[in-house]
C-alpha positions as CSV (number, residue, x, y, z in Angstrom):
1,X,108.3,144.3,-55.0
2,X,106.7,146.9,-56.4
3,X,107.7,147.2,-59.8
4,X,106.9,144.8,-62.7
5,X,109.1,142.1,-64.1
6,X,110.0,143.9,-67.2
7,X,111.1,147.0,-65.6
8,X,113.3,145.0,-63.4
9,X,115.0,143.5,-66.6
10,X,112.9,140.2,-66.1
11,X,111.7,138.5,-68.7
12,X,107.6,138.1,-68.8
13,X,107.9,134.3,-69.1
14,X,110.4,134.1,-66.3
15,X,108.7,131.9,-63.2
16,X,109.6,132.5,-59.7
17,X,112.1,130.0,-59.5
18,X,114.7,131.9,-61.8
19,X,114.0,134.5,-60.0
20,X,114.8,133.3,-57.1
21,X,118.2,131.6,-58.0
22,X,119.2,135.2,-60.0
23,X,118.5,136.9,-56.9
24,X,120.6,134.1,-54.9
25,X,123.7,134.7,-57.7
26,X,123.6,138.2,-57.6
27,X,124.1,138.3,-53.7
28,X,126.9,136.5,-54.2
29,X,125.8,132.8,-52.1
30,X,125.9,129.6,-53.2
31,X,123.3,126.9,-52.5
32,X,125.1,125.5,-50.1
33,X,125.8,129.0,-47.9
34,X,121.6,129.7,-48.6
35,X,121.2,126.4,-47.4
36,X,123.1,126.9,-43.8
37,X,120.5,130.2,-43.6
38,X,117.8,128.3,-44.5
39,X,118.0,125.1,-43.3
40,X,116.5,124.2,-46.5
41,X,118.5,120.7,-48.1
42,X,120.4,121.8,-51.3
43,X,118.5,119.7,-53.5
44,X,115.4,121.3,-52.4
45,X,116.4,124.6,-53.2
46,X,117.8,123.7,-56.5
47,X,114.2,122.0,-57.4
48,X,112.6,125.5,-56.4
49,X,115.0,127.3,-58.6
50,X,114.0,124.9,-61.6
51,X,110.0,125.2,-60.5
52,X,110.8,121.4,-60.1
53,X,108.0,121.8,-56.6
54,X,107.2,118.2,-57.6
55,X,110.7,117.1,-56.4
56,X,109.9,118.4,-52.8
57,X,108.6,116.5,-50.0
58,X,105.2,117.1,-50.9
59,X,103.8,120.3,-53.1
60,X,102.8,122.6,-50.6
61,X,106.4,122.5,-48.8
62,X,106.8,124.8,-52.2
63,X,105.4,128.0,-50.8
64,X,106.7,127.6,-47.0
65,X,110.2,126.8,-48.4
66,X,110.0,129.9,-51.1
67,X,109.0,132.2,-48.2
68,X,112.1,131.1,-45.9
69,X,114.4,131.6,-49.5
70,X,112.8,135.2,-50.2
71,X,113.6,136.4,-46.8
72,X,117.1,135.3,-46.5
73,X,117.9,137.1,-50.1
74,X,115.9,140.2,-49.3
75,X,113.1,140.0,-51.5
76,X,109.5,140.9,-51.2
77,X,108.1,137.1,-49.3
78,X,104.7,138.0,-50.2
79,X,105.2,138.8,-53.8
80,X,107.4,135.8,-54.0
81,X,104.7,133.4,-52.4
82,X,101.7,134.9,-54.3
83,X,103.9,133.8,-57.4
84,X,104.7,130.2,-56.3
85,X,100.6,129.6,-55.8
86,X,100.2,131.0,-58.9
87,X,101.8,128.2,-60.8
88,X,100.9,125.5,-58.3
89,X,97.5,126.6,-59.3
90,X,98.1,126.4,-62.6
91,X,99.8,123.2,-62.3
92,X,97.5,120.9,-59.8
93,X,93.9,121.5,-58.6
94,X,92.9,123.4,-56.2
95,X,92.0,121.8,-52.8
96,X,89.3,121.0,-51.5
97,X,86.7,123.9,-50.5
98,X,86.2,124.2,-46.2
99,X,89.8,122.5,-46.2
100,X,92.7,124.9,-45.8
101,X,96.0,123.7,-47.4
102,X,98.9,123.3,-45.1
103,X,102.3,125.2,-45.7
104,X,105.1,124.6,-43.9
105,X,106.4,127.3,-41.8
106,X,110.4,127.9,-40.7
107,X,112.3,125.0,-41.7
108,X,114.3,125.7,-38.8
109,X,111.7,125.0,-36.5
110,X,110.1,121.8,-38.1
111,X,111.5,118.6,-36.0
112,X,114.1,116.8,-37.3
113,X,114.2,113.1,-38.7
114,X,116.3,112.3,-35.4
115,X,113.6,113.7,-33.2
116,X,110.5,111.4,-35.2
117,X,112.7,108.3,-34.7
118,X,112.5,108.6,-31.2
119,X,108.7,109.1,-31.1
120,X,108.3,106.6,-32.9
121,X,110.3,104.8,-31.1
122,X,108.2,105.5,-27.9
123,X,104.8,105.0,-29.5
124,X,106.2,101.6,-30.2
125,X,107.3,101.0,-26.6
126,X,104.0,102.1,-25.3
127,X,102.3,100.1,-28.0
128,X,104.5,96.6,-27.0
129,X,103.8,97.3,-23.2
130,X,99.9,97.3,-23.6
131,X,99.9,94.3,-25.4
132,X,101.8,92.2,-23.2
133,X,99.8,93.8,-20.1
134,X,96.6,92.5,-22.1
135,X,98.0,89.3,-23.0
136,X,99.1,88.9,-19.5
137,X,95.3,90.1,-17.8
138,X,93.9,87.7,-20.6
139,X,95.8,84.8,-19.8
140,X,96.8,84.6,-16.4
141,X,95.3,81.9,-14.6
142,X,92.1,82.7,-12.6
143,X,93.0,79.8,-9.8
144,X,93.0,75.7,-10.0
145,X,89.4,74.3,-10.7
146,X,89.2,70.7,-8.6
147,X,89.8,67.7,-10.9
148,X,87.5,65.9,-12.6
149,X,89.1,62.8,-12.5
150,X,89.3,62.4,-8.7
151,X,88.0,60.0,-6.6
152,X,85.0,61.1,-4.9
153,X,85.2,59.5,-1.8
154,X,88.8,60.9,-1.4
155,X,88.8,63.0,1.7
156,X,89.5,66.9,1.3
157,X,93.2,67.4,2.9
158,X,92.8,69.5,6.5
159,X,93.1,72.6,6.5
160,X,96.2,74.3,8.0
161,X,95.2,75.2,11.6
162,X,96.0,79.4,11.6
163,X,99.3,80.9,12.6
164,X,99.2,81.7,16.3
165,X,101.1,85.2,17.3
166,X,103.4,84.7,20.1
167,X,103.9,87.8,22.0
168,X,108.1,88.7,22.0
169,X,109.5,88.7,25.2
170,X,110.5,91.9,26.6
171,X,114.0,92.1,27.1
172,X,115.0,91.7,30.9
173,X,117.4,95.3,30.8
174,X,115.0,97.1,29.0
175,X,113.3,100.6,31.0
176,X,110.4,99.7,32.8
177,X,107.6,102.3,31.7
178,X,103.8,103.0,33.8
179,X,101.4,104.1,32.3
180,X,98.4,105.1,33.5
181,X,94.9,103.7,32.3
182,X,92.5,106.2,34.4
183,X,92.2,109.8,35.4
184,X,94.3,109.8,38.9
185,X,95.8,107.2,39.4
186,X,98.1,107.7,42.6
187,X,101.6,106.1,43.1
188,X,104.5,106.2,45.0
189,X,108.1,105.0,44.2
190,X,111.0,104.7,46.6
191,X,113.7,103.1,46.5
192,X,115.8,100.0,48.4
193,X,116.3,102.5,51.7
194,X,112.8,104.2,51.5
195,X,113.8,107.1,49.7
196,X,111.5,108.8,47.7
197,X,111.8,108.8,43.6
198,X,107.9,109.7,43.0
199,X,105.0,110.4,44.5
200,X,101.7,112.5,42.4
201,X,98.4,111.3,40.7
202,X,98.8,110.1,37.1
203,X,97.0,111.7,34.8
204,X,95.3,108.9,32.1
205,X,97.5,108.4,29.7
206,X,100.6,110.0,31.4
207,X,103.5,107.7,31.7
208,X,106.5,107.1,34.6
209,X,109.9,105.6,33.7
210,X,111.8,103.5,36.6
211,X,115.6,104.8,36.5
212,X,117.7,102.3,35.4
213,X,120.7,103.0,37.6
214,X,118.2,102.8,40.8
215,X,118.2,99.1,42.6
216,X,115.5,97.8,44.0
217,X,112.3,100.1,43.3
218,X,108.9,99.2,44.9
219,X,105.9,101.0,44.2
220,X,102.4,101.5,46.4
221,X,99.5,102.0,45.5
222,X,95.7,101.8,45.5
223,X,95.0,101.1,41.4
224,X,97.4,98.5,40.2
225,X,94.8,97.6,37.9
226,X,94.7,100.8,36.1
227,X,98.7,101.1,35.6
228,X,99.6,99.4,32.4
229,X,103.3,98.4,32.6
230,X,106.1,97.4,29.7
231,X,109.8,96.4,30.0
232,X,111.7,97.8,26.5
233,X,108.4,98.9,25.0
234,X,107.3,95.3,25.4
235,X,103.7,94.7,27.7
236,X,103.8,92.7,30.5
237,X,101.4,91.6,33.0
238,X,99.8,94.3,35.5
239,X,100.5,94.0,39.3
240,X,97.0,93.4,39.4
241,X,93.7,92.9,37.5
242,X,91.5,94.3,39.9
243,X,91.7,97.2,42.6
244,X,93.0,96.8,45.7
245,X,96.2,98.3,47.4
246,X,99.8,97.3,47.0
247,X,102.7,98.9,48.7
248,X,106.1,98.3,48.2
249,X,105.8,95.6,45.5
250,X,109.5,95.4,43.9
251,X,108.7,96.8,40.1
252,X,112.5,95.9,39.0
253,X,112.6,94.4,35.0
254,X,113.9,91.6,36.8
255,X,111.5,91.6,39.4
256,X,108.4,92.0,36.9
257,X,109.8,88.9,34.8
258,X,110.2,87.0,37.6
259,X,106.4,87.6,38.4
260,X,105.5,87.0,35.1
261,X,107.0,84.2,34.7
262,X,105.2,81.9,37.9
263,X,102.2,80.4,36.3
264,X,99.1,81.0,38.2
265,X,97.6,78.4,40.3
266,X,94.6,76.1,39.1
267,X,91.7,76.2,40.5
268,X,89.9,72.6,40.7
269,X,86.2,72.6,41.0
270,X,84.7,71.8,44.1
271,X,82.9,68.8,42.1
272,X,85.8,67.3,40.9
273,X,87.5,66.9,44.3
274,X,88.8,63.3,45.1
275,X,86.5,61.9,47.9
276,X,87.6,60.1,50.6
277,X,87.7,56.6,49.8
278,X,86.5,54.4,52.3
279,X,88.5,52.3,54.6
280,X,87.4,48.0,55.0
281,X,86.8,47.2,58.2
282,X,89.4,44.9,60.1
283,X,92.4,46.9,58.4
């Protein structure tokens, strides 16, 4: 506002709060409607009206809060907040120089009481978690030292011998899969009456499936050492470990089993051979 307090019908020795709560009066609102605008508590703006800044939160709420108040009853804000640091500096010191005093901005944008709860709440949380997690790291038990107090001729229990994998059997109606091992790898598959179901080099890597609803398959060929061979994606034993030629060798799931399951025959050094025992005369 331009013009000075006496030619507004002020009073010289008027401060900015009467002004303020004249101004409010003459607009026709009541705290309580200024402080729905404002968001300002009622006993806050009745403290400003009275000059009473010591009855706000802290001091400096005084000009933040006055600004908000100016601006929702039309008045100049920064006449109105000049004023207020007027008497705040004529009422405390001023701060400290290189330190810039803090004034609250829009009430209506300062976080509520319900929103600090929570973060407090949360700091505590986060505060309770890395102490137990401490606690915990710090306490835990680092392993079992030996006793002192045992005997030491006492023998050291064995040691429990490793678990041995046991391969699953493949299941005996499972598809019978070849696969080849080595770059061209020839087969041919017929069936029970000689009929053709295959005949063409594998490829490493490239795989054959038996049909299921064909009886008695038999394959021939050169490399059975270099044709890997599973029964419902389980490995079984190959035709043969080393090259040679087999021709129509029955390659059935049951037929694979079956020659899976016969044990192979042991071989008994020559050295160990029983000799002939000899015979007493005269018997």
């Amino acid at each position: 506002m331009a013009e000075t307090l006496v030619a507004e019908g002020q009073l010289p020795l008027d401060n900015v709060g009467a002004r303020l709560a004249r101004a409010r009066e003459a607009s026709g609102m009541s705290r309580a409607q200024l402080s729905n605008v404002t968001k300002i508590p009622e006993r806050h703006l009745a403290a400003i009206e009275a000059s009473d800044f010591s009855a706000l939160p802290a001091r400096t709420y005084a000009v933040g809060f006055s600004r908000s108040v100016a601006k929702a009853l039309g008045l100049d804000d920064r006449e109105v907040v000049d004023a207020v640091r007027v008497e705040l500096a004529n009422q405390e010191p001023p701060p400290l120089r290189g330190i810039p005093a803090f004034e609250p901005g829009d009430p209506a944008r300062v976080p509520g009481a319900r929103f600090a709860w929570i973060a407090a709440l949360a700091a505590l949380v986060v505060i309770v978690a890395g102490v137990a997690f401490a606690w915990r790291s710090y306490y835990a038990p680092a392993g079992e030292l030996p006793s002192i107090l045992s005997e030491p001729n006492a023998a050291a229990p064995a040691a429990a011998p490793p678990p041995v994998a046991v391969a699953a059997p493949a299941p005996a109606n499972g598809p019978v899969v070849f696969t080849a091992q080595a770059p061209a790898v020839w087969v041919k598959f017929t069936d029970g009456s000689g009929k053709q179901l295959l005949q063409k080099e594998l490829q490493q890597g490239e795989a054959w499936t038996v049909p299921q609803d064909v009886a008695d398959v038999k394959l021939w060929t050169a490399h059975p050492e270099a044709l890997a061979i599973t029964i419902g994606g389980q490995p079984v034993p190959k035709l043969s470990d080393v090259q040679k030629t087999v021709r129509d060798v029955p390659v059935t799931a049951s037929a694979l089993l079956a020659r899976a399951a016969v044990p192979a025959a042991t071989v008994v050094p020559a050295s160990a051979q029983a000799l002939p025992v000899p015979t007493p005369a005269g018997t």
